[in-house]
TIVO-574959 format. One record per residue (C-alpha): residue number from 1; residue in one letter; y, x, z. Coordinates in steps of 0.2 Angstrom, whole numbers, plus 2048, in hexadecimal, padded with zeros to 3 digits. Example, Ala and Ser with C-alpha at 12.3 -4.5 7.8 and 13.67 -1.06 7.14 Angstrom:
% TIVO-574959
resi resn north east up
1 A 7EA 83E 827
2 S 7FB 844 824
% end
This chain:
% TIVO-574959
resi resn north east up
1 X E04 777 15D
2 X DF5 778 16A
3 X DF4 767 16C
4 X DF3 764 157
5 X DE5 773 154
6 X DD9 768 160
7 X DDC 759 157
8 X DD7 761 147
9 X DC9 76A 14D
10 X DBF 75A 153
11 X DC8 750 142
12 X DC0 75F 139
13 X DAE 75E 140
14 X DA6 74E 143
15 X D93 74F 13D
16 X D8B 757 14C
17 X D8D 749 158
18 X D88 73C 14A
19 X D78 745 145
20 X D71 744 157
21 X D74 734 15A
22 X D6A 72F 14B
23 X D5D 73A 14F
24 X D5A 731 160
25 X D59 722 158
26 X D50 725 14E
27 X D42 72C 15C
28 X D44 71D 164
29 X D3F 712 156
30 X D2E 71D 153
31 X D2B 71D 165
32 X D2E 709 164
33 X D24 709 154
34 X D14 715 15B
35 X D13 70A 16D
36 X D12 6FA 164
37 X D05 6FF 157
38 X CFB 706 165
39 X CFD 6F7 16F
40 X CF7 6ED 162
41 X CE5 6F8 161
42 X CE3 6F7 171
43 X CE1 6E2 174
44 X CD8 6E3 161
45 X CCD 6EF 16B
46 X CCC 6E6 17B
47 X CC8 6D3 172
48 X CBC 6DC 166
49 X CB3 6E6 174
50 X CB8 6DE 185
51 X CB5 6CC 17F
52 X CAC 6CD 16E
53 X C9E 6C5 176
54 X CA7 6B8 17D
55 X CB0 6B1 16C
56 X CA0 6B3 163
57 X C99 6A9 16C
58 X CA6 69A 16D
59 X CA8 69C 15B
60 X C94 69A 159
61 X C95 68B 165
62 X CA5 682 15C
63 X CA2 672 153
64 X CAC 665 149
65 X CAC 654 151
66 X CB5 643 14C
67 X CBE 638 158
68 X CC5 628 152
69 X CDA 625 150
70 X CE1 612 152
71 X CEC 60D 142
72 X CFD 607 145
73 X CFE 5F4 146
74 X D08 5EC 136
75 X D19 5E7 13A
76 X D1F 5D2 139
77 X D31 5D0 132
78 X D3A 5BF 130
79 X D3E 5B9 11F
80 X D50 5C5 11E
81 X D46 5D3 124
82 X D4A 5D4 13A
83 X D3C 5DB 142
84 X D33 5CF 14B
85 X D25 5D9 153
86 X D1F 5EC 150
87 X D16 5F9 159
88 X D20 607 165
89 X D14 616 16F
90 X D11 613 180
91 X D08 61B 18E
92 X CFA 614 196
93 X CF1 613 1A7
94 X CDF 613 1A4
95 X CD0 614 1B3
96 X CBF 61C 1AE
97 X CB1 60D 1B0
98 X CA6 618 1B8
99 X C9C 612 1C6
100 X C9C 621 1D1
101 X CAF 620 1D3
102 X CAE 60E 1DB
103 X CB0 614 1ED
104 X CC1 61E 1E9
105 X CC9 60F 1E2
106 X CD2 607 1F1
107 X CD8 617 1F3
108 X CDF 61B 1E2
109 X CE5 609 1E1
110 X CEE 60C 1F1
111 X CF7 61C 1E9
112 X CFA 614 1D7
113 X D00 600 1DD
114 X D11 607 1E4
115 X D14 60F 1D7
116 X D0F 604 1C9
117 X D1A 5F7 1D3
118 X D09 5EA 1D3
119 X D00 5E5 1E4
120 X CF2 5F1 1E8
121 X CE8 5DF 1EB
122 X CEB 5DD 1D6
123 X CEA 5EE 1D1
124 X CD9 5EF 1DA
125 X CD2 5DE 1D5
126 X CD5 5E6 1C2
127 X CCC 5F6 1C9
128 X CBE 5EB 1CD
129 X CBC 5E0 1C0
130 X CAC 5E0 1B5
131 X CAE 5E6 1A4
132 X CA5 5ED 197
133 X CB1 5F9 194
134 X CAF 60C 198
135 X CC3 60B 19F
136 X CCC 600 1A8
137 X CDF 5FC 1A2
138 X CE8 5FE 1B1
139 X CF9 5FD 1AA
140 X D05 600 19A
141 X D15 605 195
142 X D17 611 1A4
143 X D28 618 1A7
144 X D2E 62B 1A6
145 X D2D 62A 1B9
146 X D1B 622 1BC
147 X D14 62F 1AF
148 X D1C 63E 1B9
149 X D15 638 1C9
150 X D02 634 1C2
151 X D03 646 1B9
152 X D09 64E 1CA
153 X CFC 645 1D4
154 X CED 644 1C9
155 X CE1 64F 1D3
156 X CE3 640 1E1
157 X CE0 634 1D1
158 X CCC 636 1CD
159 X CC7 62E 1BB
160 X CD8 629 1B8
161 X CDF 62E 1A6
162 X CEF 62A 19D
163 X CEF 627 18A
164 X CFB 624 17E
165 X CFA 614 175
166 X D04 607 169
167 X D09 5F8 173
168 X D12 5EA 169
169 X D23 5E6 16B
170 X D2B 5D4 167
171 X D40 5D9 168
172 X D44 5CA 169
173 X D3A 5C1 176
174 X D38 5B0 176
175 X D3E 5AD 164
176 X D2F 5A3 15A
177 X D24 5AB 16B
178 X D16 59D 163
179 X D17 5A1 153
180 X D13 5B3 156
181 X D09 5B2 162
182 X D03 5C5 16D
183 X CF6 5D2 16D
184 X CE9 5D5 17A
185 X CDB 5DF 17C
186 X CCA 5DA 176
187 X CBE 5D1 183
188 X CAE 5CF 187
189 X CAE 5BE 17D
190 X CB7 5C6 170
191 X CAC 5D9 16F
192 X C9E 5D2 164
193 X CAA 5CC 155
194 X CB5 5DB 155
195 X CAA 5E9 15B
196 X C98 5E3 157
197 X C9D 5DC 149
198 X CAD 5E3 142
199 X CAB 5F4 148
200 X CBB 5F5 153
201 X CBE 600 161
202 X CBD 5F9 174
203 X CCC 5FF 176
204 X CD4 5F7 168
205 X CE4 5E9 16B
206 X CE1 5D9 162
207 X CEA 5CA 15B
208 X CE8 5BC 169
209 X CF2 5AE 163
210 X CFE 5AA 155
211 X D00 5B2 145
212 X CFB 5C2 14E
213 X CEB 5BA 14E
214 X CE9 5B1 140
215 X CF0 5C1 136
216 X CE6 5CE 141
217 X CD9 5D5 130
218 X CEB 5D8 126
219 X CF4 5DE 137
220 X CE9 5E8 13E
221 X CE5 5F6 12F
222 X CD6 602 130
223 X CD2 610 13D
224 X CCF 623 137
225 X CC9 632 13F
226 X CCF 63F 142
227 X CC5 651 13F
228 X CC6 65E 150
229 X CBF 66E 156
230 X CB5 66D 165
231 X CAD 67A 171
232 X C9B 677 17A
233 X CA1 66C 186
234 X CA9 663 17C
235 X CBB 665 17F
236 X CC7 667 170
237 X CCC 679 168
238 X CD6 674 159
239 X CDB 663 150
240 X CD7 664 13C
241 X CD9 657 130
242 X CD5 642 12F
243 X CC6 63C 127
244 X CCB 630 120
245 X CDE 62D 128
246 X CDF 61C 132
247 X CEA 610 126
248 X CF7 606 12F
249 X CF6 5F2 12F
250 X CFF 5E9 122
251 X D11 5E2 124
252 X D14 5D0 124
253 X D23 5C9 11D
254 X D25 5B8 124
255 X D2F 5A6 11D
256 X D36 5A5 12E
257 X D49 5A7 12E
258 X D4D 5AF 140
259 X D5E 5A9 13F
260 X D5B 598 13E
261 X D4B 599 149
262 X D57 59F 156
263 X D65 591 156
264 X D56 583 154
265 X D4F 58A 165
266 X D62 588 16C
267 X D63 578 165
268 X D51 570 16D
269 X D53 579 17C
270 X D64 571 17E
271 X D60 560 179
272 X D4F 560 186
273 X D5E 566 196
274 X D6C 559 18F
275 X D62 54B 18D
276 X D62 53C 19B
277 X D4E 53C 19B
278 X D4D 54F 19E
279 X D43 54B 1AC
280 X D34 546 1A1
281 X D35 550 194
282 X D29 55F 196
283 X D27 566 182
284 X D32 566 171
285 X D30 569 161
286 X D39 56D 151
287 X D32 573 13F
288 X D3D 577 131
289 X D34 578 11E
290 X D38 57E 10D
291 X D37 570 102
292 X D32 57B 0F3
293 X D27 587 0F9
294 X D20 580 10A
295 X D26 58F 113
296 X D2B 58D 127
297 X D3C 591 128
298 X D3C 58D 13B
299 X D2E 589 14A
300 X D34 583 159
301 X D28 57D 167
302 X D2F 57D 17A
303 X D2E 583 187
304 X D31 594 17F
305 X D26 5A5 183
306 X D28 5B8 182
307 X D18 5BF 17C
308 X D1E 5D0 183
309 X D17 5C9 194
310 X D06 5C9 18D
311 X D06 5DC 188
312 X D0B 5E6 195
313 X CFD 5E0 1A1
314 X D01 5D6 1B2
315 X D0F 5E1 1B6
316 X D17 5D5 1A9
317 X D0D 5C7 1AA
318 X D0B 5C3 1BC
319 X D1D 5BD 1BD
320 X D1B 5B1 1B0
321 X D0C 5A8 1B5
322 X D10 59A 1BD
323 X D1D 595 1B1
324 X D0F 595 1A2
325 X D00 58F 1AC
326 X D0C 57E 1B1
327 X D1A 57F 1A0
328 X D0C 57D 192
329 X D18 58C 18A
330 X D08 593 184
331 X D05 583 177
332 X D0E 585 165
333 X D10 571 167
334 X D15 572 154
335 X D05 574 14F
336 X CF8 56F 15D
337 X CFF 55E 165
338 X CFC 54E 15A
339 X D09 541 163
340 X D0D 52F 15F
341 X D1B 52F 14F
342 X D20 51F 150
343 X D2A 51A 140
344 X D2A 529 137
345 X D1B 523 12F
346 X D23 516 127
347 X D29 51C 116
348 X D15 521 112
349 X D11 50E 117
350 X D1E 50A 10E
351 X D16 513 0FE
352 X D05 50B 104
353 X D0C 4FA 103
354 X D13 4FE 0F2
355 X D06 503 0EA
356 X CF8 4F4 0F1
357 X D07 4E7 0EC
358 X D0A 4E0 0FC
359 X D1B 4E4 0F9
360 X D26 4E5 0E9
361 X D36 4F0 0E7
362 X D3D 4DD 0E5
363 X D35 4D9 0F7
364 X D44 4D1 103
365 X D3C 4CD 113
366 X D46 4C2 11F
367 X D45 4CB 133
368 X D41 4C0 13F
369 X D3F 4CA 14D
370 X D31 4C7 155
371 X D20 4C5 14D
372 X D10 4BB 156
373 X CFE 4C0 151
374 X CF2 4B7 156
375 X CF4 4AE 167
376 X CF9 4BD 173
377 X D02 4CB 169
378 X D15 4C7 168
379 X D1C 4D6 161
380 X D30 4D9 15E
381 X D3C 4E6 156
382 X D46 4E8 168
383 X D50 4D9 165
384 X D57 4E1 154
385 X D5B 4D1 148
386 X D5D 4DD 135
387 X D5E 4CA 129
388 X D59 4CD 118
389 X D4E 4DE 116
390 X D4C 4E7 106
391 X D3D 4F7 106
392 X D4E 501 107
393 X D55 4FA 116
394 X D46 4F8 11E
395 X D44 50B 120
396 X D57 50D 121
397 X D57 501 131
398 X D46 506 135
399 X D40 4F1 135
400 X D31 4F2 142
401 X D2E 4DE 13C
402 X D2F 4E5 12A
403 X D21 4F1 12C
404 X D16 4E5 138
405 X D15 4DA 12A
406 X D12 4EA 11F
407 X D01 4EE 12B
408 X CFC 4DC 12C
409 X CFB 4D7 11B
410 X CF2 4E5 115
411 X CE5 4E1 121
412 X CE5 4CD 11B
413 X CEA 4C7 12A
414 X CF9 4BA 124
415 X D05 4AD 12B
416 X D0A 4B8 13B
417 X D1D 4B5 13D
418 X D2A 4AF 14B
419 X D20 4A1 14D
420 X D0E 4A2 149
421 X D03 4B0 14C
422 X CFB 4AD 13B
423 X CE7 4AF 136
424 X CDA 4B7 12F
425 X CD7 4B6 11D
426 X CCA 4BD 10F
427 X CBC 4BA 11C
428 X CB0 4AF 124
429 X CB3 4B1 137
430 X CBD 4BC 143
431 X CB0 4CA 144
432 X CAB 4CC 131
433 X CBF 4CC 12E
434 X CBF 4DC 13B
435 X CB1 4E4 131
436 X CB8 4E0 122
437 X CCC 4DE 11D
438 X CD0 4E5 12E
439 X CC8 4F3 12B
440 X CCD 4F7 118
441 X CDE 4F4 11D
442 X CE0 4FF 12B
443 X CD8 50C 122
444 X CE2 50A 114
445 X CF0 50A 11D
446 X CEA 51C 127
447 X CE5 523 118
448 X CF6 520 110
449 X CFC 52B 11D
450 X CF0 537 11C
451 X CF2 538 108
452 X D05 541 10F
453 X CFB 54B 119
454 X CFC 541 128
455 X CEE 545 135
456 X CE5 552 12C
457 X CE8 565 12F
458 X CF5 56B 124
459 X CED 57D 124
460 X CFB 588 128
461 X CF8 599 12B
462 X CF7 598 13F
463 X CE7 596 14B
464 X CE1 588 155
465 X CEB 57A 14A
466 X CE6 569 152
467 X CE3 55A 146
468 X CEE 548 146
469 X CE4 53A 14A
470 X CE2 528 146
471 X CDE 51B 153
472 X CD8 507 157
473 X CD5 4FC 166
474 X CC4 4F7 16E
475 X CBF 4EA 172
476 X CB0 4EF 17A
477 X CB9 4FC 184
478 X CC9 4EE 189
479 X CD2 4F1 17A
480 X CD4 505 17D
481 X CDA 50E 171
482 X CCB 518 168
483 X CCB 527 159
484 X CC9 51F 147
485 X CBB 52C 13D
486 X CC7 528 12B
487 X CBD 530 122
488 X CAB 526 12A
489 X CB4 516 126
490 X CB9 518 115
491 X CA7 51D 112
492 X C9F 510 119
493 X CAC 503 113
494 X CAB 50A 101
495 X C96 50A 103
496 X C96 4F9 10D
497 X CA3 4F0 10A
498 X CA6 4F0 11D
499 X CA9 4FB 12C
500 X CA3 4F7 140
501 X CB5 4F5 149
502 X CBB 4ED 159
503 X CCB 4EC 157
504 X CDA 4DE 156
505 X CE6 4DA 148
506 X CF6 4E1 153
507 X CEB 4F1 14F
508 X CF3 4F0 13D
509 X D05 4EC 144
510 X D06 4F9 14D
511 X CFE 506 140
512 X D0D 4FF 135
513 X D1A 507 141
514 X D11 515 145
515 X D08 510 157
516 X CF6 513 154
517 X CF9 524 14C
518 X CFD 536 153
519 X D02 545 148
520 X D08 558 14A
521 X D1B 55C 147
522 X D13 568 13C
523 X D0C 557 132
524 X D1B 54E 134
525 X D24 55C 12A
526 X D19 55E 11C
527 X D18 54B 119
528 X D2B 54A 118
529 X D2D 55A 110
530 X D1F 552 104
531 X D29 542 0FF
532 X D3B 54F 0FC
533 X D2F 558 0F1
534 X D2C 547 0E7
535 X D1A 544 0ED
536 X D15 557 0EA
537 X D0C 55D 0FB
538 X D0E 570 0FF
539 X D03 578 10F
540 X D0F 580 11A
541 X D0F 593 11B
542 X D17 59F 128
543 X D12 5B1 11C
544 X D1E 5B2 10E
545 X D18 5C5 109
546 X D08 5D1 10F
547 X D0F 5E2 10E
548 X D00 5F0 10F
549 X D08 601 115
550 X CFC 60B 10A
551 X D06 60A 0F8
552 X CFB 5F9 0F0
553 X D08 5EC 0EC
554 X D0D 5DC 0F7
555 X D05 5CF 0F6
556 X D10 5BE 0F4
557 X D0B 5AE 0FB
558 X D0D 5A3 0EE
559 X D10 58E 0F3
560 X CFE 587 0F4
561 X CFE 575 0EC
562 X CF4 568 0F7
563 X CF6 559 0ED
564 X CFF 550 0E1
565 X D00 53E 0E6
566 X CFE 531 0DA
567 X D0E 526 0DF
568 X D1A 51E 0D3
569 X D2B 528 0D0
570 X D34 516 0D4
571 X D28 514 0E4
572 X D2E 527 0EB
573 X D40 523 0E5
574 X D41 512 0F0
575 X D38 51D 0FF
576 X D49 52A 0FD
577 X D55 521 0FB
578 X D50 515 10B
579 X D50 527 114
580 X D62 52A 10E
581 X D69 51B 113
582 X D60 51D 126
583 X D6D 52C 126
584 X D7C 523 11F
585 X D7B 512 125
586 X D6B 513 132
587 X D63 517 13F
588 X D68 528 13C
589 X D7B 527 138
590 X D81 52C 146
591 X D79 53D 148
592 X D7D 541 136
593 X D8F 539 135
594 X D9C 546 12D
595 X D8C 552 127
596 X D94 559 118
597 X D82 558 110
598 X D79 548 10C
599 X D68 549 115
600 X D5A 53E 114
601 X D50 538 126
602 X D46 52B 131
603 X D48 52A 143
604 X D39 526 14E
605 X D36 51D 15F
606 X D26 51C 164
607 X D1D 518 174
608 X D14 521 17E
609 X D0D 529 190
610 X D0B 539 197
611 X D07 53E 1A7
612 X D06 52B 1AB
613 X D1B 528 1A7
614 X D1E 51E 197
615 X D2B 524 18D
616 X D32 525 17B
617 X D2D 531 171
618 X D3C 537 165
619 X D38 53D 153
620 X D43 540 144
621 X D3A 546 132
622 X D49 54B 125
623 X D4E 556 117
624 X D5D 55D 10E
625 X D66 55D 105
626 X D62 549 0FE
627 X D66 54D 0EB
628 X D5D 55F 0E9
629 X D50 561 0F8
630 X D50 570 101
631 X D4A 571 112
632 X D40 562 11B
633 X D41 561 12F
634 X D35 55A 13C
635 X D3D 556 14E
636 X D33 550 15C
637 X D39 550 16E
638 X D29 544 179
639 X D32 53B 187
640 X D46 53D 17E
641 X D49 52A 17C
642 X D4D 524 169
643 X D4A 530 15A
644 X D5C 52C 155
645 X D60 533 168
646 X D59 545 16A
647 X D4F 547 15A
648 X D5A 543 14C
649 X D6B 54E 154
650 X D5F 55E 155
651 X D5A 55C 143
652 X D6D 559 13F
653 X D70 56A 148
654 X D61 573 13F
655 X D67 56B 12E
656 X D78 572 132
657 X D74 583 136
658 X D69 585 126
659 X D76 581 119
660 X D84 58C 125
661 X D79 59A 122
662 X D75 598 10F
663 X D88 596 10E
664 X D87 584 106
665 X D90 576 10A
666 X D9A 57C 119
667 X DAB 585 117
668 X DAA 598 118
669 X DB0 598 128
670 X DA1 58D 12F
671 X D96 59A 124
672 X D88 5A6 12E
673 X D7D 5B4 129
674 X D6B 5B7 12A
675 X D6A 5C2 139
676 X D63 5BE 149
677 X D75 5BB 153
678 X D79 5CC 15C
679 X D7D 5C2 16C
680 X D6A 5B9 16C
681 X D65 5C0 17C
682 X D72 5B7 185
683 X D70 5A8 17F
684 X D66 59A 18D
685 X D5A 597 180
686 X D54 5AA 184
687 X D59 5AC 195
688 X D51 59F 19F
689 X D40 5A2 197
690 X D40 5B3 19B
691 X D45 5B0 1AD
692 X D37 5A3 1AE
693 X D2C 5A6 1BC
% end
């Protein structure tokens, strides 16, 4: 009962306790409330009172100022959209220039080589170097580690800064390394274009080779400023706003199909390490076209390089040196290296001899083998006996006796055969027949060539494209082989009626087979592509889109027409089909037997020397598919042996991968997509460049 009279007394009374827990609380919180406020007055008091003199004047010496910011390099896709090349933040290691600091640098470069994993001799040659410059790279793309260390250690590291900067990137290395060429930073032989004149920044990466150069306007965009807060001496308080905002560069969308650029690479590469002569073969080349738009599907020219090694200074340079001074992997051989084509050229004289009548489309030539000119020249076609020869056949087989007579007769020298080295005609003596009918035929002849585009720039979108040339013997200078001016000697010829030349009728024999002449792949390609596209000549283009990155609308790049020859539909159509036949029943048979495509092609073999070795040069020109033309080929490998050897099976392999890829003609499972493979990196073609040295 006790024990039930407590319980209900406390049940029965509850507020006291409650009430002063609230109430102490509540205390608290004022006490909290009071202390805080309090608090607050007294710093207002003490910045207003203590160090009201101090912020009035800051805020009295405070000034706006403007320092420059870099736009972001455009971005360069392949024609299925990989990513070719972009920009990715970096840090930089950059030395004040300042005069004052000269005796420290041994010292700092003594501290920094080590870690920068360079030789202190290297690092301090770059210390030392002159420049106009106000800083000194010393290198890029430092690690997490290196940036820990120079941050730890920069009171040892007088006039040493790091930056943060864009450094482009190639993910895929050595894939079309020519084509895209690298950045670098402006030079003292480059500072009056893009700073006098340009307004650039010193500091500012440029475009150096390739389309990176050639696009570097579009690429590069346009800087901005950015507005900041500055105190009297000049250090930053606050960051405001841009005026105006820098505007990054302009994508570029390109023709090139990464995919097939990629196995053509394989294939050359393979073909160069395969072949018996690899010994003397030093460069190779490969060019694929789109027959309707003049768009580069594919660029090949080996030795292969990674233009990362030019953009992170000699720390990935230095190892590659050797290999690109003595490799020549710094040429795009595509477009800068004319070289002898041998009987490539024969279907445009083919269409030359067509159209001055020396030969019919009724024309049956008998071979015989070896053709005489003149007392000395005793010219053969290897010992190859081809009988009757139609136009057809004749490019089919690839008749060289067909085409001397080609060369001769439009140059009026007549009669030249197994047996007689013929004569001179239309003239009065030996001399006035050189001034005269030799050299209207030999420039005909050239120019016939050149109508296809043959030894003229073609005008692609890339830097430093070398021209095709034309050649005749001396005989002043013992019959050596001299630079015809076409375009002099059509003058005069057309003025005169003659032109000064010192040559020899075996000058017009060797012209018809593609001896005299030398022409770029790139060349090569657009004339064949120009005789698929039935005498309609396109320039080759690598940009298929510019795509500006501040909302104004691509802009497309349309086919650019450079000529529409005046040949006869029945002329073209003798041309093709004697191409046809060279893949069906010629010289090119065998690399295209079982092809379930019909192509089109013409091997070449032609003579030459280099680095005092003679050897074949080997050349195939091509397109596909022979009905409905779609892509034209160039394949030149100098010192491969025949074009129907090296040349001819690469084009094959090119022409394979192209119509796998566009799922045509090739069962599905022989079908491939349109990315770059995943396993590209492994493949020898990639490898054994990068581990050049």
């Amino acid at each position: 009962m006790a024990r039930s009279r407590l319980r209900k007394a406390k049940a029965g009374n509850p507020e006291k306790p409650v009430e002063r827990s609230l109430t102490w609380r509540a205390n608290f919180l004022y006490g909290m409330t009071f202390l805080a406020c309090l608090s607050l007055i007294l710093r207002l008091g003490y910045l207003q009172i203590a160090r009201g003199e101090e912020f009035r004047q800051t805020a009295a010496t405070a000034r706006e100022d403007t320092i420059p910011v870099l736009p972001a390099r455009g971005r360069i896709y392949d024609a299925n959209g990989n990513l070719l090349a972009y920009d990715k933040p970096a840090y930089a290691l950059y030395l004040a220039n300042d005069r004052s600091l000269k005796p420290q640098f041994p010292a700092i470069a003594a501290k920094l080589a080590p870690v920068l994993k360079v030789k202190e001799s290297d690092l301090l040659e770059t210390m030392q170097k002159q420049t106009y410059l106000s800083q000194i790279e010393l290198a890029t793309g430092l690690t997490d580690q290196q940036l820990a260390w120079v941050e730890e250690h920069r009171s040892e590291l007088p006039g040493v800064d790091v930056m943060v900067e864009s450094q482009r990137t190639y993910p895929y290395g050595v894939l079309a390394g020519q084509v895209l060429g690298y950045t670098g930073p402006i030079t003292a032989e480059t500072k009056a274009h893009y700073v006098d004149e340009l307004g650039y920044l010193q500091t500012q990466k440029v475009g150096v080779a390739g389309l990176e150069l050639q696009y570097e306007s579009v690429l590069q965009g346009k800087k901005g400023k950015q507005i900041v807060q500055v105190n009297s001496n000049g250090n930053p308080i606050q960051t405001l706003d841009y005026d105006p905002a820098p505007v990054p560069g302009a994508n570029l969308q390109l023709t090139l199909d990464g995919h097939l650029q990629a196995i053509a690479q394989q294939a050359l590469m393979d073909a160069v390490e395969k072949s018996k002569y690899s010994e003397n073969i030093h460069d190779a080349e490969a060019v694929v076209l789109d027959v309707k738009t003049g768009g580069v599907l594919a660029m090949v020219s080996y030795p292969y390089l990674d233009p990362n090694w030019y953009i992170g200074g000699s720390k990935t340079l230095n190892p590659h040196l050797h290999y690109l001074a003595t490799s020549g992997a710094q040429l795009n051989n595509v477009i800068q290296s004319p070289r002898t084509p041998g009987s490539t050229v024969k279907m445009a004289n083919l269409v030359t001899a067509l159209k001055n009548g020396i030969v019919t489309p009724n024309t049956v030539f008998q071979d015989h083998t070896i053709t005489r000119i003149g007392a000395d020249a005793r010219l053969s076609d290897n010992g190859e006996y081809h009988g009757l020869v139609t136009p057809v056949k004749a490019i089919a087989v690839s008749c060289d006796t067909f085409f001397y007579e080609v060369g001769l007769w439009l140059g009026k020298w007549m009669g030249a055969d197994a047996s007689s080295g013929g004569g001179f005609t239309g003239a009065s003596s030996y001399r006035e027949w050189l001034n005269t009918q030799f050299a209207r035929g030999i420039t005909t002849l050239f120019q016939g060539e050149r109508d296809f585009g043959l030894g003229a720039k073609t005008g692609i979108d890339l830097p430093y494209e070398a021209q095709g040339r034309f050649y005749v013997e001396d005989s002043r200078k013992q019959m050596q082989r001299v630079q015809l001016d076409l375009d002099k000697a059509e003058a005069s010829l057309k003025k005169n009626g003659s032109y000064p030349l010192y040559g020899s009728p075996a000058d017009l024999a060797f012209a018809g087979i593609g001896q005299t002449q030398q022409f770029t792949p790139i060349e090569l390609a657009q004339y064949v592509a120009t005789i698929a596209n039935n005498g309609v000549r396109l320039q080759p283009h690598l940009v298929a889109k510019i795509v500006p990155q501040d909302g104004s609308p691509p802009q497309e790049i349309k086919p650019v027409v450079q000529a529409k020859l005046n040949i006869p539909a029945q002329y073209l159509k003798i041309v093709q089909e004697g191409m046809h036949e060279a893949t069906t029943v010629g010289t090119a048979a065998g690399a295209f037997q079982g092809a379930p495509y019909a192509a089109a092609g013409k091997t070449g073999t032609a003579q030459i020397t280099e680095g005092g070795v003679n050897m074949d040069n080997s050349v195939f020109v091509g397109y596909a598919p022979f009905d409905n033309p779609q892509i034209a080929v160039c394949v030149m490998v100098p010192g491969a042996g025949y074009g129907a050897e090296t040349a001819a099976p690469v084009a094959r392999q090119l022409m394979d991968a192209y119509f796998q890829e566009h799922h045509q003609f090739f069962p599905k499972e022989q079908w491939s997509d349109t990315q770059i493979p995943a396993d590209y990196k492994m493949w020898s073609s990639y490898v054994k460049p990068e581990q050049a040295k």
